[in-house]
SERO-4910 file (N, C-alpha, C, O; in steps of 0.05 Angstrom, whole numbers):
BEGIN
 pado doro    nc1    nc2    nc3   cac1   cac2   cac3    cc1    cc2    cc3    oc1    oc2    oc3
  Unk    A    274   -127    -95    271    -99    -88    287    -94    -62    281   -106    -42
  Unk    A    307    -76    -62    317    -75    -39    303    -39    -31    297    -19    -44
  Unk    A    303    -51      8    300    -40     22    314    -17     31    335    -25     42
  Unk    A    311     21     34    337     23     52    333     32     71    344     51     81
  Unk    A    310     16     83    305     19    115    326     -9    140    340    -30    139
  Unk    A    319      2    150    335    -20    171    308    -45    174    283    -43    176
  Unk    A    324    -65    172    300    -87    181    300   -101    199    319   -117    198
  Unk    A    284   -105    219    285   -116    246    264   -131    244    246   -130    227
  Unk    A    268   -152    270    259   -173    271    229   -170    279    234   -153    297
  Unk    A    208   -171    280    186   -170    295    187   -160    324    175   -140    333
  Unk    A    205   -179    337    200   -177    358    213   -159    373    206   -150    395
  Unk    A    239   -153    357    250   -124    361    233    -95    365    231    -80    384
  Unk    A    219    -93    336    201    -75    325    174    -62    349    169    -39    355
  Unk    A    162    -88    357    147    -90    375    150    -78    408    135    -67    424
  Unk    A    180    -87    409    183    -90    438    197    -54    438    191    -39    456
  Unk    A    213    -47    419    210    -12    417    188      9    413    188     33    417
  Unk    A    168    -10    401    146      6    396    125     12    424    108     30    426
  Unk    A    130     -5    439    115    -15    462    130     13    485    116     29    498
  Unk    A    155     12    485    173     25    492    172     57    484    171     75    500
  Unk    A    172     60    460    163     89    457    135    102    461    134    127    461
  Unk    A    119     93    463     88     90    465     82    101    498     71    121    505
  Unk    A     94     78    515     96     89    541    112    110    548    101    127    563
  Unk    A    137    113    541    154    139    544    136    166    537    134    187    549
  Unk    A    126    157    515     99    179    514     76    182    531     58    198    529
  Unk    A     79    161    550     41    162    563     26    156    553      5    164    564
  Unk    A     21    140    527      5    123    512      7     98    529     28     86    534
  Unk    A    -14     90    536    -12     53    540    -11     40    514    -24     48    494
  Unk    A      8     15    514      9     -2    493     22    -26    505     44    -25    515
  Unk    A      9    -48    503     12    -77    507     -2    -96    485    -21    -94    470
  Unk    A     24   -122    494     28   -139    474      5   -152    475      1   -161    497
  Unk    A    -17   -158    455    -42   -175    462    -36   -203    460    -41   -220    477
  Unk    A    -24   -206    435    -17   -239    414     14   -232    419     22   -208    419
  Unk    A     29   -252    423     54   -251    397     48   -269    378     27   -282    377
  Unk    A     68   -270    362     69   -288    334    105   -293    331    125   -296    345
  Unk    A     98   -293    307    131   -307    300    148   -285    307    142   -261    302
  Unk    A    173   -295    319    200   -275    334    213   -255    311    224   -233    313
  Unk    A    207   -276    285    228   -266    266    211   -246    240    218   -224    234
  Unk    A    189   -261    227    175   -247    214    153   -248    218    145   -261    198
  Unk    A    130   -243    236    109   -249    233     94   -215    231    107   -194    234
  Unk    A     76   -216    227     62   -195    218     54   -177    238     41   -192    252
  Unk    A     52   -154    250     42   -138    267     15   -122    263     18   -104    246
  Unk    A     -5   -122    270    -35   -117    268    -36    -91    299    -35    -98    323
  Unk    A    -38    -68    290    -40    -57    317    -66    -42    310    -73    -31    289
  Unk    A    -87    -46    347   -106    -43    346   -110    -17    364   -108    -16    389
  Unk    A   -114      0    351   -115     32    364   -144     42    369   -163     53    357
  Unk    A   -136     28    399   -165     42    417   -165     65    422   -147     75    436
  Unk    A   -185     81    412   -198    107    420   -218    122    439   -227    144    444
  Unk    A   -219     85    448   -246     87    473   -275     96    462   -289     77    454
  Unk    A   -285    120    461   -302    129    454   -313    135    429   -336    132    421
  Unk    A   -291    144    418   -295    135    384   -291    120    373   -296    120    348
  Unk    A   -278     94    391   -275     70    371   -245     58    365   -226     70    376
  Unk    A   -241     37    349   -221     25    350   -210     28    316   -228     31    300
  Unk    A   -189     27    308   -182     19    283   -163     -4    293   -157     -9    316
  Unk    A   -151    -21    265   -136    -42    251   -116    -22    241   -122     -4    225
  Unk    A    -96    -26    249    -67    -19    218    -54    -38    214    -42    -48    232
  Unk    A    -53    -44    196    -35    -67    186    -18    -61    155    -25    -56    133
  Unk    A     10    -66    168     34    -56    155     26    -69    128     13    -89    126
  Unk    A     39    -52    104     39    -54     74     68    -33     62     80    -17     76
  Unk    A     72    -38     35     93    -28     32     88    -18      2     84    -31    -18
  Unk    A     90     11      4     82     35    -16    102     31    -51    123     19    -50
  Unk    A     93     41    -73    114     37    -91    134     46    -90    142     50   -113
  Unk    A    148     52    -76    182     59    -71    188     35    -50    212     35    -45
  Unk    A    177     20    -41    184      2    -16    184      5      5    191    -14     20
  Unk    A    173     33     16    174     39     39    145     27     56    123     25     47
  Unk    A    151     22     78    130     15     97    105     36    104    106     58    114
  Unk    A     84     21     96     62     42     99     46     31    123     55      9    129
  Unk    A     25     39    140      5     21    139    -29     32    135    -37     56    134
  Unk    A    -44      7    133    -65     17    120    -90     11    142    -90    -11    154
  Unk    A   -106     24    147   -129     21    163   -142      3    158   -157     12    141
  Unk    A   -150    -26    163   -173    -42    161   -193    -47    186   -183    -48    208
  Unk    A   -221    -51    182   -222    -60    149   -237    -24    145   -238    -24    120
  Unk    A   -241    -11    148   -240     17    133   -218     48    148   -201     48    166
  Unk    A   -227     66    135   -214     89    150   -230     99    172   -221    120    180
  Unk    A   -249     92    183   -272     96    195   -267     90    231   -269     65    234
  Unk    A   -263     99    250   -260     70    276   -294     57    267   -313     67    254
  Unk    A   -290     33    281   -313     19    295   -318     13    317   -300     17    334
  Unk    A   -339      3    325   -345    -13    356   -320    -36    362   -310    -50    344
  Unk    A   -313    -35    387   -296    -49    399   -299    -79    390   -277    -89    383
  Unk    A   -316    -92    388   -329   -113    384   -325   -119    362   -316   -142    360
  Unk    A   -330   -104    334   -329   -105    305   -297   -109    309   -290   -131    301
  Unk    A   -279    -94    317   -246    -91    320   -242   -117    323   -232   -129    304
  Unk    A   -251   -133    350   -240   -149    357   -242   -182    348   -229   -202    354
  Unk    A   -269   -178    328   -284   -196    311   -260   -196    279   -248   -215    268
  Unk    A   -260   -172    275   -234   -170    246   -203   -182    261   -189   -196    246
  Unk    A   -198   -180    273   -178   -186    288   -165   -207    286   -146   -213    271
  Unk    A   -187   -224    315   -195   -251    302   -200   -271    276   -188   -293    277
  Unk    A   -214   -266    256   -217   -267    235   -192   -272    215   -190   -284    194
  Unk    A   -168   -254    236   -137   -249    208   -121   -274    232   -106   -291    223
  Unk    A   -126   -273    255   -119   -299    266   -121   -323    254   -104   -332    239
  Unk    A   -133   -330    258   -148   -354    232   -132   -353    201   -123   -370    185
  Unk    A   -132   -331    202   -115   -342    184    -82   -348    171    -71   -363    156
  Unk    A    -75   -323    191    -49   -332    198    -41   -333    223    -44   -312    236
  Unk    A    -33   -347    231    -33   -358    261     -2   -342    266      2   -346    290
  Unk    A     14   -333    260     31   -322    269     39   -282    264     56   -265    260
  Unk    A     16   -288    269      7   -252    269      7   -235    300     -6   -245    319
  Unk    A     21   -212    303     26   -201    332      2   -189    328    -14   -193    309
  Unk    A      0   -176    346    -30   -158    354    -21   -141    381    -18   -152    403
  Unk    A    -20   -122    377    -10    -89    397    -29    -76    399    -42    -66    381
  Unk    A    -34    -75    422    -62    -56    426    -52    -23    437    -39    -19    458
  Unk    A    -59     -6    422    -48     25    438    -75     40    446    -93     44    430
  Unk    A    -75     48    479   -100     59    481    -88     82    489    -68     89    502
  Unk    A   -114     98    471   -106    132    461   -126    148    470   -138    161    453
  Unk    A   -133    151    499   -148    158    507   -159    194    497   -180    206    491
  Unk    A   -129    200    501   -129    230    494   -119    245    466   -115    269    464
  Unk    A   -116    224    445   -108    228    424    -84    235    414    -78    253    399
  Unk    A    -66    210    432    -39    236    424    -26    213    412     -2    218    415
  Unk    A    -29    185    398     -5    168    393     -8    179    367    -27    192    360
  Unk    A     22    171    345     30    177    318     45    158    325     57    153    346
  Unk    A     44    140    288     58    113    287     76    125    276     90    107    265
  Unk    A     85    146    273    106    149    256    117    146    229    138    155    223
  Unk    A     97    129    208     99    119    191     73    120    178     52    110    188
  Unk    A     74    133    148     40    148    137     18    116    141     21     92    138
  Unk    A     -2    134    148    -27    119    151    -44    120    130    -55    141    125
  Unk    A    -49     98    115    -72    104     87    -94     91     93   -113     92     77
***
């Protein structure tokens, strides 16, 4: 299946995302890295008060990059976040993890959320 998005390395991806986030006044820092070249990105969107979600990238039937809320559409307690987290550590050990705190509700990944 080819792609016709541009494809970058992880650590590219990351290190602009980190970059646009703050240009916005969002905090966002690197928690984990993982692999430079393909490893997986897990970003954990603190809400503080309402809670945290999981997105973790997937790719829609046309190929395009989605990502999807785990483990529901719901936030949870900080704690439950950081327990699922963990949990995808274990199992792949070369998984990033980005934390964006959204105090005031203003981050957009740019890319549809399911």
């Amino acid at each position: 299946m080819e792609y016709d998005e541009p494809v970058l390395t992880t650590a590219i991806w990351v290190s602009a995302h980190i970059r646009r986030c703050m240009s916005a006044g969002i905090p966002a820092m690197l928690v984990r890295r993982g692999d430079d070249k393909a490893g997986t990105v897990l970003i954990k969107w603190n809400r503080f008060a309402e809670g945290c979600q999981v997105l973790t990238p997937s790719r829609n039937t046309q190929g395009r990059r989605v990502w999807i809320a785990r483990p529901g559409a719901a936030p949870s307690p900080e704690e439950d976040t950081d327990a699922y987290i963990a949990r995808q550590i274990k199992r792949d050990p070369d998984l990033w993890v980005l934390e964006i705190e959204d105090l005031q509700g203003r981050y957009e990944l740019g890319e549809p959320i399911n």
